[in-house]
C-alpha positions in Angstrom: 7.4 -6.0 -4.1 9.3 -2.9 -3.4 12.5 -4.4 -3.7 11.2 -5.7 -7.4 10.5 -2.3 -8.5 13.6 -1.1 -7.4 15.9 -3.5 -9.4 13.9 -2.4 -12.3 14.1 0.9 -12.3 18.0 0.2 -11.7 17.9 -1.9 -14.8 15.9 1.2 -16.6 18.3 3.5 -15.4 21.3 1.6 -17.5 19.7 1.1 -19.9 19.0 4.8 -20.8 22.9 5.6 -19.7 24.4 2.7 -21.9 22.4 2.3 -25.0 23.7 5.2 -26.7 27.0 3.9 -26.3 26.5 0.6 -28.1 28.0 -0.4 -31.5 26.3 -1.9 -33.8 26.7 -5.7 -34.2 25.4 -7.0 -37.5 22.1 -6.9 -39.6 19.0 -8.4 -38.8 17.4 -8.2 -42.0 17.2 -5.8 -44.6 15.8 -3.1 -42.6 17.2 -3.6 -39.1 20.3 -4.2 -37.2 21.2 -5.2 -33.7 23.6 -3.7 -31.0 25.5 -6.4 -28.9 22.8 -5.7 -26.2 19.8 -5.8 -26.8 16.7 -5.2 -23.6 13.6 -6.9 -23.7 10.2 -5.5 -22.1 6.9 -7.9 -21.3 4.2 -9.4 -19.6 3.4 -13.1 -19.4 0.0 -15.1 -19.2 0.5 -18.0 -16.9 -1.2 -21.3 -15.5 0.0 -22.1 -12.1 -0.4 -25.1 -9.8 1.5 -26.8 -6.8 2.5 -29.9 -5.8 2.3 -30.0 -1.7 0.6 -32.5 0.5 -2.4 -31.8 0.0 -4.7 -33.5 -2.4 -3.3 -35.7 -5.1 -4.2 -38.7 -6.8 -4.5 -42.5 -6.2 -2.0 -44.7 -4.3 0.6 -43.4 -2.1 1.6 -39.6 -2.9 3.9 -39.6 -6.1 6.4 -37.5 -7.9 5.5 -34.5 -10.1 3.3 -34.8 -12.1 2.1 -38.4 -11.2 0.6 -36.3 -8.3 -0.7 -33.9 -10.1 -4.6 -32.3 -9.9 -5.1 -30.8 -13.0 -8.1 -28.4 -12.2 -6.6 -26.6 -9.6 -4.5 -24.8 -12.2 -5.0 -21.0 -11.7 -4.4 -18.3 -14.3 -1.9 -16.4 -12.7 0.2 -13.0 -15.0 3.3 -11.5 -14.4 5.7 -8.7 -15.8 9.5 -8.7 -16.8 12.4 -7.1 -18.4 15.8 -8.5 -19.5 19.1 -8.1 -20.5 20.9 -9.9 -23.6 24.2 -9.7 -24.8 24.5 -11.2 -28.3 20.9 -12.9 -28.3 23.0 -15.8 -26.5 22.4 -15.1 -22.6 20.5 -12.7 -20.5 19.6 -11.2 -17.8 15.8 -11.1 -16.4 14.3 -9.5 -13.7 10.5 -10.6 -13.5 7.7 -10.8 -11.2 5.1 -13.0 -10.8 1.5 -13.0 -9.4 -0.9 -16.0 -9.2 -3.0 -18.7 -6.5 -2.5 -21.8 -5.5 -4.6 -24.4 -4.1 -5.7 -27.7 -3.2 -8.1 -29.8 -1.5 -8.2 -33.8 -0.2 -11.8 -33.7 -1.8 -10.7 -34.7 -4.8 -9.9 -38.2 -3.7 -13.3 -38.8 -2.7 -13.4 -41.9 -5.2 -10.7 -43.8 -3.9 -11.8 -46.9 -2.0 -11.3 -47.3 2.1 -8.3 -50.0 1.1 -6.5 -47.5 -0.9 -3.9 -45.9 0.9 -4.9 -42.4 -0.2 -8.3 -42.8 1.0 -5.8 -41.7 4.4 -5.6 -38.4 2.4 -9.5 -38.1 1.7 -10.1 -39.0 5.1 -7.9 -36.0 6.8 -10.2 -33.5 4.9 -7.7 -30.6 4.3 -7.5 -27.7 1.9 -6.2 -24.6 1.6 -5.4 -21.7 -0.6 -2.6 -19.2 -1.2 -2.2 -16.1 -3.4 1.9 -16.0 -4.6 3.7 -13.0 -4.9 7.2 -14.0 -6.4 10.0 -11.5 -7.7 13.0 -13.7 -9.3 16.2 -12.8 -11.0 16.9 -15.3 -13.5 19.5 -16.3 -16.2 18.6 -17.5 -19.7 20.7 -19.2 -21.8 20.3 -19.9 -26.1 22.7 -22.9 -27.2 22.0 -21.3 -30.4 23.7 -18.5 -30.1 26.4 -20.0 -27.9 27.5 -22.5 -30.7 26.7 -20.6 -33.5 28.4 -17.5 -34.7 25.2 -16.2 -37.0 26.9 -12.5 -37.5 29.8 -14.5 -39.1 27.3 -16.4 -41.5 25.8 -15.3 -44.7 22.2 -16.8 -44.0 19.6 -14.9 -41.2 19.6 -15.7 -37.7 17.0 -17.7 -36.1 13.3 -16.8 -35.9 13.3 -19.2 -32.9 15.3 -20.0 -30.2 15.4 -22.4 -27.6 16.7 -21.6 -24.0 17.0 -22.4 -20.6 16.7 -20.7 -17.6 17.7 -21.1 -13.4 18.0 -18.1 -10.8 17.3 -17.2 -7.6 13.5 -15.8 -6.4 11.9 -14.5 -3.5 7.9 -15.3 -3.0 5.5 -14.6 -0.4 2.6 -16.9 0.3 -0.6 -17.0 3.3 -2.3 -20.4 3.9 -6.2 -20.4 3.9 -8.8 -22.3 4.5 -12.6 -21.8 5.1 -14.2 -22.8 8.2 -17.4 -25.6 7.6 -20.1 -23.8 6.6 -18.9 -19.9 6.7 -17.3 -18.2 3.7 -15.0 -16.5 5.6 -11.0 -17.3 4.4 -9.1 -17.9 7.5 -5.1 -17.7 7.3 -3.3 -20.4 9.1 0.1 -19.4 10.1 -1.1 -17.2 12.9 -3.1 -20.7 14.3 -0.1 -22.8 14.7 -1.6 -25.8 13.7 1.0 -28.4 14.0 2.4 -26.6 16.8 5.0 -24.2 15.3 6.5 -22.1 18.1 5.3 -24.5 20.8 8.1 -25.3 22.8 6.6 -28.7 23.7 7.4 -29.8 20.1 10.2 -27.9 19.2 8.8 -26.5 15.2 10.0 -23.6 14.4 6.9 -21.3 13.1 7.6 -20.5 9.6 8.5 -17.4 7.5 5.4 -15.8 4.8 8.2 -14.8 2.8 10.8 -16.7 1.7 13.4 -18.1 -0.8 12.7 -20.2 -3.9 14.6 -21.4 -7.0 12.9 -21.6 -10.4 14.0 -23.6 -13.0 12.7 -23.9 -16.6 12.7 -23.7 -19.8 11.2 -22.3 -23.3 11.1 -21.5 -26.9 11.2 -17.8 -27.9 9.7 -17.0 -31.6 10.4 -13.3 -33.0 7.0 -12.4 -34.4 9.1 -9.0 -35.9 12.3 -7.5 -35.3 10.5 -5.7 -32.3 8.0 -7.8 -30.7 8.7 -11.5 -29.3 6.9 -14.6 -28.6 7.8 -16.9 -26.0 6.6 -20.2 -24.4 8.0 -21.2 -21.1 7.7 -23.9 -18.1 9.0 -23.1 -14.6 8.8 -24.6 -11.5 10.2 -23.5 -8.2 12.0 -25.5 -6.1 11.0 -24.0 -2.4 12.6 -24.8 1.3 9.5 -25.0 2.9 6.9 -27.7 3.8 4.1 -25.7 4.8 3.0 -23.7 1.8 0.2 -25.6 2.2 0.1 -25.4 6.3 0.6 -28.9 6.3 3.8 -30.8 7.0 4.4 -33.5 10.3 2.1 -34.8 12.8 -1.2 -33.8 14.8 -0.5 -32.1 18.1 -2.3 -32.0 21.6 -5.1 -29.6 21.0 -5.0 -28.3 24.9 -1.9 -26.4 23.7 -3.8 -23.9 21.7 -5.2 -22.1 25.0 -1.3 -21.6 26.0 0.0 -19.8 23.0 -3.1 -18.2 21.2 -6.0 -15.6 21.9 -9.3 -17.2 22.7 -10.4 -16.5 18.8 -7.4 -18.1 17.5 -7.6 -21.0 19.9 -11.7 -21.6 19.0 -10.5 -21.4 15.2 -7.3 -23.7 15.6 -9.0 -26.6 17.4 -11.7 -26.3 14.4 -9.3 -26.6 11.8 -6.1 -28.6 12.3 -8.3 -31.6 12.5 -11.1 -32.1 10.3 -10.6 -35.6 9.6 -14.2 -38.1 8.7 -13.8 -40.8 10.1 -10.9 -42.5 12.8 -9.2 -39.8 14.8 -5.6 -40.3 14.5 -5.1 -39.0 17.9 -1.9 -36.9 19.3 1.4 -37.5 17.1 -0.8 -39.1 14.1 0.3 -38.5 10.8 -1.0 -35.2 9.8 1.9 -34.9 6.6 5.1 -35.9 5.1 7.9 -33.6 6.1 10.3 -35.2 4.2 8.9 -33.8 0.9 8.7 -29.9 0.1 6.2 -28.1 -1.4 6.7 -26.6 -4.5 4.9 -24.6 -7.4 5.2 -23.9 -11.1 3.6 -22.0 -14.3 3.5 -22.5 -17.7 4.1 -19.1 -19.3 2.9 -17.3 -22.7 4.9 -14.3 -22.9 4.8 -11.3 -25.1 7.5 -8.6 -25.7 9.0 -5.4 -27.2 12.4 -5.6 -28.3 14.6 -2.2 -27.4 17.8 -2.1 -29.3 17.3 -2.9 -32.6 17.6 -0.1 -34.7 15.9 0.7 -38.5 18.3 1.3 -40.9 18.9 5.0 -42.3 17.7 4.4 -46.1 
C-alpha cells in the first residue's frame, strides 16, 4: 500500500501547485462556480464477493451471477481521490480493502445425481482479506455530448459514468483445519503441487495485477459534497485466489518440498473430500476459468474546486 499512498500525495502535491492557476469555467448556481478542474476527495462503503471455484450453485458451475452465493458478501470500505477536467472525465486513484470467501457447504442440498453434488463432495473453502490500489478512468457521456456551460439551463444534478483502469491487489488463501480455529494460509502448502517439478505449476504470486471494470451514477447532494453508486468487478489473471485451480496431486510429494509442519498440514487439507477419493490427477478445479471479485460501492465526497461567489 505504500505505493498507494505515494501516488496520492503526488496527486495532493498538484493539486496545491495548480489550483491557483485555474480559470474559472462557468456558474454552478447562483452562489458557485466551477474551474475546468475540479478534485474530488472520499471514502466508499462496499459489498464484496467473488466468483472462483469454490462453492456455487446447482448444475454445472455457471457464469456470473448464475453462480453466485449471495451470503458470502462481505462489507468491505475503501478511500479515493480524483481528477476531473470539465465534469466529463477523470482521473481516480483509490484503494480498496475487503474479504472474500467461499465454501462447497453451501451445496449441501443438491442430490448425489446432480453434477454439483461433485462440488459438495470435494469439501473446500477458503478465505481471503483483499488489499487492492487501482488507478482508474471515469467517463460522463453527459458531459461529453453536452456543452452545459454553453446552455442557459443548470447542469445535471446526476450523472452517469463508466469506468476501466488498471489495479494492483494482494490476496492469502485460508482455510481452517477440521476441528481447530486456527486460519491456515495455503500458498506456502503447495496444494496442487505448485513449484513441484514433477508437475510443472508454477507457484503463484500474493500480489498481483487485476483490471476493474464498472460503472455508476453520481448525484451532487450540494455544490460540495457528492453522492455516488457504483458496481465493479475485477477481472484477475489468476486461478487460485481461492487456492484451487487443476487436479489432485500425489500426496508423497509434500515430504520433498515442505517442512514436516507444512507437509502434516498439506496432506490434511488439499483433500478433504466425503465420500469417493478421486485419487492422483482427479479433478480437483477448472483451470480454464479465473477467479475474479467485485463490490458494489456507496460513495461519499467533498468537492475541491468549486468556489462561492464574492457577493
Amino acid at each position: 500500500m505504500k505505493k498507494f499512498f505515494l501516488a496520492l500525495s503526488m496527486i495532493v502535491l498538484f493539486m496545491s501547485t495548480h489550483n491557483n492557476a485555474i480559470a474559472q469555467y462557468y456558474f454552478f448556481d447562483d452562489e458557485y462556480y466551477d474551474s475546468p478542474i475540479l478534485y474530488e476527495a472520499g471514502i466508499s462503503l462496499n459489498a464484496m464477493n467473488s466468483l472462483t471455484d469454490i462453492g456455487g450453485t446447482k448444475g454445472i458451475g455457471r457464469k456470473f451471477f448464475k453462480d453466485l452465493n449471495i451470503g458470502y458478501t462481505h462489507a468491505s470500505g475503501g478511500v479515493f481521490f480524483s481528477v476531473a477536467y470539465k465534469n466529463a472525465v477523470a482521473l481516480r486513484l483509490e484503494g480498496t480493502f475487503g474479504k472474500i470467501s467461499a465454501n462447497d457447504k453451501v451445496l449441501s442440498n443438491v442430490p448425489v445425481t446432480d453434477i454439483a453434488f461433485e462440488r459438495f463432495n470435494r469439501n473446500l473453502n477458503f478465505r481471503s482479506y483483499i488489499s487492492e490500489v487501482a488507478l482508474l478512468l471515469e467517463i460522463h457521456p453527459k458531459y461529453i455530448f453536452i456543452d452545459w456551460p454553453a446552455r442557459d439551463d443548470a447542469p445535471p444534478r446526476t450523472s452517469p459514468y463508466i469506468i476501466a483502469g488498471v489495479g494492483y491487489f494482494s490476496f492469502n488463501p485460508q482455510t481452517k483445519l477440521a476441528g481447530s480455529n486456527r486460519w491456515i494460509d495455503l500458498q506456502p502448502l503447495h496444494t496442487e503441487g505448485q513449484g513441484f517439478a514433477e508437475y510443472g505449476r508454477k507457484n503463484y504470486n500474493l500480489s498481483q495485477i487485476n483490471i476493474p471494470l464498472g460503472a455508476g451514477l453520481k448525484y451532487e447532494l450540494s455544490p460540495l459534497v457528492n453522492l455516488r453508486g457504483e458496481f465493479v468487478y475485477r477481472k484477475t489473471f489468476t486461478d487460485y485466489i481461492d487456492d484451487l485451480s487443476t487436479t489432485y496431486i500425489d500426496p508423497a510429494l509434500f515430504s520433498k518440498y515442505l517442512t514436516p509442519q507444512q507437509e502434516a498440514n498439506a496432506k490434511l487439507l488439499y483433500d478433504r473430500q466425503i465420500l469417493n477419493h478421486a485419487g492422483i490427477d482427479g479433478k480437483r478445479g477448472t483451470v480454464t476459468n479465473k477467479d475474479a471479485y467485485f463490490t458494489f460501492n456507496l460513495k461519499l465526497s467533498v468537492v475541491i474546486g468549486r468556489e462561492r461567489m464574492r457577493r
